[in-house]
C-alpha positions as CSV (number, residue, x, y, z in Angstrom):
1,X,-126.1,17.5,71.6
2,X,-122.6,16.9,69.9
3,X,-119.6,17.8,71.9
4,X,-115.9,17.8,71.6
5,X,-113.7,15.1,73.1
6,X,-110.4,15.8,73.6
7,X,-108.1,12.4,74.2
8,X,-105.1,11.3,75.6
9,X,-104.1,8.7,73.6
10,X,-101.8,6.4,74.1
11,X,-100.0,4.4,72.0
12,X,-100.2,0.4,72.3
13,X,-96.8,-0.4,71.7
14,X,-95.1,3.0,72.4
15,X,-94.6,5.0,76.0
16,X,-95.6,8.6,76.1
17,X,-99.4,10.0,76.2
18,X,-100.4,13.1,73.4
19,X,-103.6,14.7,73.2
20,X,-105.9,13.6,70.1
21,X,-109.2,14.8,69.0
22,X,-111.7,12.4,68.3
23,X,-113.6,14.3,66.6
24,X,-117.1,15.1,68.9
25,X,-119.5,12.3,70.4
26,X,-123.7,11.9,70.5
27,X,-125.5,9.8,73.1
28,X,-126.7,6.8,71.3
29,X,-130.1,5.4,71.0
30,X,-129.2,2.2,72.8
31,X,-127.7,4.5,75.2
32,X,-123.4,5.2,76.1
33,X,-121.7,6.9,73.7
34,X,-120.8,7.2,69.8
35,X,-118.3,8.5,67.9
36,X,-119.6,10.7,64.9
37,X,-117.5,12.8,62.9
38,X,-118.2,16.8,63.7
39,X,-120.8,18.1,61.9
40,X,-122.4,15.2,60.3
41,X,-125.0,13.2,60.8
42,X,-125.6,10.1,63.1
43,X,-125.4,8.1,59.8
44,X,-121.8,8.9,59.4
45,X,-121.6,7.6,63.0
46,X,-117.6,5.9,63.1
47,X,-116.7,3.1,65.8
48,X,-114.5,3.0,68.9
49,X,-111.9,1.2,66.4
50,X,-112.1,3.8,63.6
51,X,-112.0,6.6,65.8
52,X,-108.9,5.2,67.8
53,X,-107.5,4.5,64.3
54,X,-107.6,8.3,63.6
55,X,-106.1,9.3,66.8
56,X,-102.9,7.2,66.0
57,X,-102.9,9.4,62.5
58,X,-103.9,7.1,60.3
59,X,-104.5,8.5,57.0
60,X,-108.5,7.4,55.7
61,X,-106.8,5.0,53.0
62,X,-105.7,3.2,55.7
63,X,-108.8,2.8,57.7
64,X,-110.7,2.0,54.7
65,X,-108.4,-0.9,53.2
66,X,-108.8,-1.9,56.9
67,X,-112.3,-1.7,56.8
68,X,-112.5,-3.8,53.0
69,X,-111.1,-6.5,54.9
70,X,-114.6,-7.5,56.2
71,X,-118.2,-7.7,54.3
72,X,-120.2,-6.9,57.4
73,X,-120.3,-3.2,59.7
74,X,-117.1,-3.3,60.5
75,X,-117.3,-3.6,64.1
76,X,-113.2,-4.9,65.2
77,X,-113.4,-4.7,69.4
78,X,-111.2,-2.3,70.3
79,X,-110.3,-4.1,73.9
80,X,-110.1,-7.6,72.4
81,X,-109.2,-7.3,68.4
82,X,-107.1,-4.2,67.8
83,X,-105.3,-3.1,70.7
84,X,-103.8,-6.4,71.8
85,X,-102.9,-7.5,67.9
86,X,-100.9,-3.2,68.1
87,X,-99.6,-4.5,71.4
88,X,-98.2,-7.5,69.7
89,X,-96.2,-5.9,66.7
90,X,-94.9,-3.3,68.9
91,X,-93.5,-5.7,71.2
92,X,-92.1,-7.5,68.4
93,X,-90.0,-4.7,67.8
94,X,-92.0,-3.1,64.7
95,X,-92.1,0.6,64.3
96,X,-95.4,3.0,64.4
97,X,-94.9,2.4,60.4
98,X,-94.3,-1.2,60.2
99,X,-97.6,-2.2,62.6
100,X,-99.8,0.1,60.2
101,X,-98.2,-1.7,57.0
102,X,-98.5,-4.5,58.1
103,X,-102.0,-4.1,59.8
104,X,-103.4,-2.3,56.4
105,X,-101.9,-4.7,54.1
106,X,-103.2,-8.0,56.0
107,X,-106.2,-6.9,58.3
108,X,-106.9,-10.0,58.7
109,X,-104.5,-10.2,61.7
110,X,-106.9,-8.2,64.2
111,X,-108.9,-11.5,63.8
112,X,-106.3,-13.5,65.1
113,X,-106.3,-14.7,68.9
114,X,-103.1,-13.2,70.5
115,X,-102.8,-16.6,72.7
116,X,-103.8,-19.3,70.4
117,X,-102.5,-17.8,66.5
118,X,-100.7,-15.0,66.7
119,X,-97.9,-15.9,70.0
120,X,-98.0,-19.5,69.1
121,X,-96.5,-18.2,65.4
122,X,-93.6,-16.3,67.2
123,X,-92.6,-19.4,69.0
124,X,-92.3,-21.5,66.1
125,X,-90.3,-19.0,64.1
126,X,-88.2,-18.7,67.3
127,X,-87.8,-22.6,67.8
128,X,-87.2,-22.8,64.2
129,X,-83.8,-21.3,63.9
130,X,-84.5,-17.7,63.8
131,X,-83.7,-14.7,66.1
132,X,-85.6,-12.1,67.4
133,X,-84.9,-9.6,64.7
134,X,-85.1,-12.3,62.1
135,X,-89.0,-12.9,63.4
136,X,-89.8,-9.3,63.4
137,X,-88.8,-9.0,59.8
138,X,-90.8,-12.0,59.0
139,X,-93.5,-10.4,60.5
140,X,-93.0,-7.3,59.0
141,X,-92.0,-8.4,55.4
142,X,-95.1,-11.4,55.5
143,X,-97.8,-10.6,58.4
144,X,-100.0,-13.7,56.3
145,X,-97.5,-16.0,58.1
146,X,-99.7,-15.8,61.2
147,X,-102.8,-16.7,59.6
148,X,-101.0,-20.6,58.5
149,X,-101.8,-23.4,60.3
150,X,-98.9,-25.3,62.1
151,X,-100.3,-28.3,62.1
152,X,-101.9,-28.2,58.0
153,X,-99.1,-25.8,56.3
154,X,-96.2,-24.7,58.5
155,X,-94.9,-28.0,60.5
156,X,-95.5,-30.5,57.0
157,X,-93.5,-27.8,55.2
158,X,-90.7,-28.0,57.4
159,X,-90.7,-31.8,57.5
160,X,-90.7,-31.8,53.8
161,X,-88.0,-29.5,53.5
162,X,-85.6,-31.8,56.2
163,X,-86.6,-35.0,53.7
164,X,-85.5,-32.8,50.8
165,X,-81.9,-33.1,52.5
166,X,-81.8,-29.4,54.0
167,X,-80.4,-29.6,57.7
168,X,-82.1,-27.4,60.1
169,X,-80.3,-24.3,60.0
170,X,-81.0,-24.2,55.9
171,X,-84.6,-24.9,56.2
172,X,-84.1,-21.5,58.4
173,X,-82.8,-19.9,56.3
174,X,-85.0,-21.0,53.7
175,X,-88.0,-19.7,54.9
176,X,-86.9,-16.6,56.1
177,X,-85.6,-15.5,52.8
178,X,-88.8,-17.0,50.8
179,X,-91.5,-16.5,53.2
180,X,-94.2,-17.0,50.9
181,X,-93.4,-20.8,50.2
182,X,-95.0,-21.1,53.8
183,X,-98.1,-20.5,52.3
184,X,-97.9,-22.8,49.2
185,X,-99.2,-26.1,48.6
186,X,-96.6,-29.0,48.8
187,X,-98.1,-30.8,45.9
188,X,-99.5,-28.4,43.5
189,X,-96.8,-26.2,44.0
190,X,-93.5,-26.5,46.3
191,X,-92.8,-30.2,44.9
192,X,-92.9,-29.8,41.3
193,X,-90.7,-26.4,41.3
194,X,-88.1,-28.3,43.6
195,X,-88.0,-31.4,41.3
196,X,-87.9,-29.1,38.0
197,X,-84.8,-27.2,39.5
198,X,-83.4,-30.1,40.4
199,X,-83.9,-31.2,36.9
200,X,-82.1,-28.0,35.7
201,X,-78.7,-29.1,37.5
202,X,-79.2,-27.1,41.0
203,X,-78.3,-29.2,44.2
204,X,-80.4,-29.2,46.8
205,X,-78.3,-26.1,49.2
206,X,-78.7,-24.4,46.0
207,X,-82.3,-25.0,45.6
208,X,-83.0,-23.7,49.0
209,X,-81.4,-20.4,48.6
210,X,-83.5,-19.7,45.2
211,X,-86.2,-16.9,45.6
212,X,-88.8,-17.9,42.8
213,X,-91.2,-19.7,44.5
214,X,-93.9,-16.4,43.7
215,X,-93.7,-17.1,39.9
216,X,-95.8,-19.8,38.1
217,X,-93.8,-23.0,36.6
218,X,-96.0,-23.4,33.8
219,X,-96.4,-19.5,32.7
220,X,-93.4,-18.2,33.7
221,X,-90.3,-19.9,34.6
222,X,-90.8,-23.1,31.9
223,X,-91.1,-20.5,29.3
224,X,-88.1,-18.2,29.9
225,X,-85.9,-21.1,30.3
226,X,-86.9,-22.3,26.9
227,X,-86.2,-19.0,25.4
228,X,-82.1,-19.2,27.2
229,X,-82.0,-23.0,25.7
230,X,-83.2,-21.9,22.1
231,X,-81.3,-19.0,21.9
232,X,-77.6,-20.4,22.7
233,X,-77.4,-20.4,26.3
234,X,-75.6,-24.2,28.1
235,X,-77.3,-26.0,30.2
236,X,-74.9,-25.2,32.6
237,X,-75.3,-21.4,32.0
238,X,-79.0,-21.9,32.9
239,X,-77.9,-23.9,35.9
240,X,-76.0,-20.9,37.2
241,X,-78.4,-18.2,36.4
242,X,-80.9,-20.2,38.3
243,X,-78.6,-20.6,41.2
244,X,-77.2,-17.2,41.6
245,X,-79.5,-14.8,39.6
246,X,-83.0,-16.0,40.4
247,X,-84.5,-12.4,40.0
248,X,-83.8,-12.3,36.6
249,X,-86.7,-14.3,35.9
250,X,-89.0,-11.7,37.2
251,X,-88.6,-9.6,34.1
252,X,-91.0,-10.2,31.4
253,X,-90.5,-12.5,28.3
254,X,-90.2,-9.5,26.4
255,X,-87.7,-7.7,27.9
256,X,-85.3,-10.9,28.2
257,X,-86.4,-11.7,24.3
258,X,-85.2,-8.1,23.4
259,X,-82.1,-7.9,25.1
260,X,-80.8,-11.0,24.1
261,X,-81.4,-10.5,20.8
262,X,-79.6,-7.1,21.1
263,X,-76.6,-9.1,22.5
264,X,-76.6,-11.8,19.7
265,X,-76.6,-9.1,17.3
266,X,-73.2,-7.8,19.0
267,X,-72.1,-11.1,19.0
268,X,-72.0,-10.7,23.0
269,X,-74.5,-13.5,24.0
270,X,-73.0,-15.7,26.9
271,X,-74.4,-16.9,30.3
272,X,-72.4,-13.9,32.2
273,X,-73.4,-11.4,29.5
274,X,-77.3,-12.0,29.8
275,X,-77.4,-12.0,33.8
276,X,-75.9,-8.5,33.7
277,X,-77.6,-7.1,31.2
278,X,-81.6,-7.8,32.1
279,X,-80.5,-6.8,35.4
280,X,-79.4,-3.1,33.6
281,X,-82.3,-0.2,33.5
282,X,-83.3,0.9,30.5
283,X,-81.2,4.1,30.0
284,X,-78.0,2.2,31.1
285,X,-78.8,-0.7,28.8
286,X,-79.0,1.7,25.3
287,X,-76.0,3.8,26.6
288,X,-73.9,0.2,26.7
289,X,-75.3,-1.4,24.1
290,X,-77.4,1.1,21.6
């Protein structure tokens, strides 16, 4: 017969015990205990990790991107997958809503071993230059950081970095503020944009402060810098909007066409004049410029 279970749940990372119901249980036919929802059937039957999921108030979208993570039942341990990867973050110094952010959005980290992936990453951020709060927002901002291999990704990319000319404290910084290079392949990738904004006129302390390592060379940044050449903009210009507006290069080819032909129109068009206005919304941009 079904029956209500009241909890005391306990957070992993946070003190402090609150009552949680789990929803109701059914002996199982292998015998001990399974979570089912209340009323429905043993088909609807949810697991230890699902149910604790629920008693933490986690919303169903979040247990189900959770779940997509894995083609097979999913059938996360509890004791040695979920609770000790919670345990982790919140020792990190995450809040409730960081761990389930960054749990949801990369479940891949309740696969991780605690002692032999997930620890091991800390370190190396730590030993790399960067704080405790620095390594909780890596954490936080890129959980896919654990799941890099030190000896394959994470240790060349360093070393590469240190032959580029960076000293230690602005390979730091450079992977702190671009975490996603981390995760890039030095040939295909990291190597040709470094080499093609070198090219550009950027030294190499600029180069390592220059967040555009998410956007493709061939489709996006070759292209837009094209468009600046052809339509008036110096090289040095280019340089410079390279090295201090990066971002702007995130905005489509169409918006940058648009607005820079609204500005040679006006007979506006310089380096400074372009950087501020694709950075503009669109209602601020027609009230300046019509």
């Amino acid at each position: 017969p079904l029956g209500i279970v009241v909890a005391v749940a306990l957070s992993p990372w946070r003190s402090g015990p609150r009552l949680v119901l789990v929803r109701g249980f059914a002996p199982s036919a292998a015998g001990g205990t399974r979570v089912v929802r209340r009323g429905s059937s043993g088909s609807d039957a949810v697991t230890p990790a699902e149910a604790y999921f629920e008693s933490l108030g986690w919303s169903e979208d979040d247990i189900a991107k959770v779940k997509s993570c894995y083609r097979r039942r999913f059938h996360l341990s509890l004791e040695n997958h979920v609770k000790p990867v919670l345990t982790w973050l919140g020792d990190l110094g995450l809040s409730d809503a960081q761990v389930r952010k960054s749990v949801v959005g990369f479940p891949t980290l309740f696969t991780c071993s605690l002692e032999n992936t997930l620890r091991p990453k800390e370190q190396w951020l730590l030993d790399l230059g960067l704080d405790k709060a620095q390594v909780m927002k890596a954490i936080s901002r890129h959980p896919q950081i654990c799941s890099y291999s030190l000896e394959a990704n994470l240790q060349p990319l360093v070393q590469w970095l240190l032959d580029q000319g960076l000293d230690n404290s602005q390979v730091a910084n450079a992977i702190a503020r671009q975490l996603q290079i981390c995760g890039l392949s030095l040939e295909a990738n990291l190597q040709p944009l470094v080499q093609w904004l070198l090219d550009q006129g950027l030294d190499n302390s600029q180069v390592a402060n220059v967040q555009i390592c998410g956007l493709s060379l061939e489709a996006n940044l070759k292209p837009k810098v094209r468009l600046l050449g052809a339509r008036g903009l110096s090289q040095t210009d280019i340089a410079r909007t390279l090295a201090t507006s990066p971002e702007i290069l995130g905005h489509s080819l169409q918006r940058m066409t648009y607005r820079i032909g609204v500005l040679e129109s006006a007979g506006l068009l310089t380096g400074a004049s372009f950087r501020t206005a694709v950075k503009m919304t669109d209602e601020k941009f027609a009230s300046r410029f019509g």
